[in-house]
C-alpha positions as CSV (number, residue, x, y, z in Angstrom):
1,X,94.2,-97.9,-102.9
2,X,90.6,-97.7,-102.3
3,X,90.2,-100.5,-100.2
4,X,93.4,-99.1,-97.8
5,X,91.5,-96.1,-97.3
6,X,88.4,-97.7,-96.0
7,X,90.5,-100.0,-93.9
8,X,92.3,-97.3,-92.2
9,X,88.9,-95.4,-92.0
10,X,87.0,-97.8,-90.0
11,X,90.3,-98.9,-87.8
12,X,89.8,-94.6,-86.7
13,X,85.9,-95.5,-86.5
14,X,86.5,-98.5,-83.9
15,X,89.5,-96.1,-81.9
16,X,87.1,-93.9,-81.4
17,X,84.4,-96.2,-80.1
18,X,86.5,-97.7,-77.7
19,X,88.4,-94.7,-76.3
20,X,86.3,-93.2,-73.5
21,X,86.7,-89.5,-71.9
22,X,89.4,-90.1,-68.2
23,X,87.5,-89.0,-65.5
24,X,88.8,-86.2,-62.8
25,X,90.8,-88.6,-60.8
26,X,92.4,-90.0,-63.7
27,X,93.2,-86.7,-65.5
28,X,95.1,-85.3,-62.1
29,X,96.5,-88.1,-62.0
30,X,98.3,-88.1,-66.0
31,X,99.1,-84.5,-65.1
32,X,101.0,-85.4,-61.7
33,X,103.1,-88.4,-63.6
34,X,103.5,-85.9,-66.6
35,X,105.2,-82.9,-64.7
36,X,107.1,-85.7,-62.3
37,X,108.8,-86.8,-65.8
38,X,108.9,-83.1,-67.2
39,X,111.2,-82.4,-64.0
40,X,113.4,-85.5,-64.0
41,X,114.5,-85.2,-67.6
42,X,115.0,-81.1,-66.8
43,X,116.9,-81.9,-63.8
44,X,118.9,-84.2,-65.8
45,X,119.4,-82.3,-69.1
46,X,120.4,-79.3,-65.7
47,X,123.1,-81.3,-64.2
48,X,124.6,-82.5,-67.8
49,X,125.2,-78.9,-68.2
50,X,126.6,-78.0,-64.8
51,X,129.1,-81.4,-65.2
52,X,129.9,-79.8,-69.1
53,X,130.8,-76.4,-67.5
54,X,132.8,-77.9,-64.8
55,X,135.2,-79.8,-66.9
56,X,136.2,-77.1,-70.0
């Protein structure tokens, strides 16, 4: 049980050593694909509903 612990402890250690902070470009860039995606699965989930309302 020991030994699983330190395993998992130093796989975090080396994640952390690797993963770096994303630079300006990048970030705007995450946020632009990330709302894109919010709105195409809203717009989707939106015109589900309309097509539910229309057929009862």
């Amino acid at each position: 049980m020991l030994s699983k612990i330190k395993s998992f402890l130093s796989e975090c250690v080396r994640v952390f050593t690797i993963t770096r902070k994303p630079g300006m470009e990048e970030f705007k860039t995450i946020v632009k694909v990330s709302g894109l995606g919010i709105l195409i699965i809203g717009f989707i989930g939106f015109l589900v509903h309309i097509i539910w309302a229309l057929s009862t």
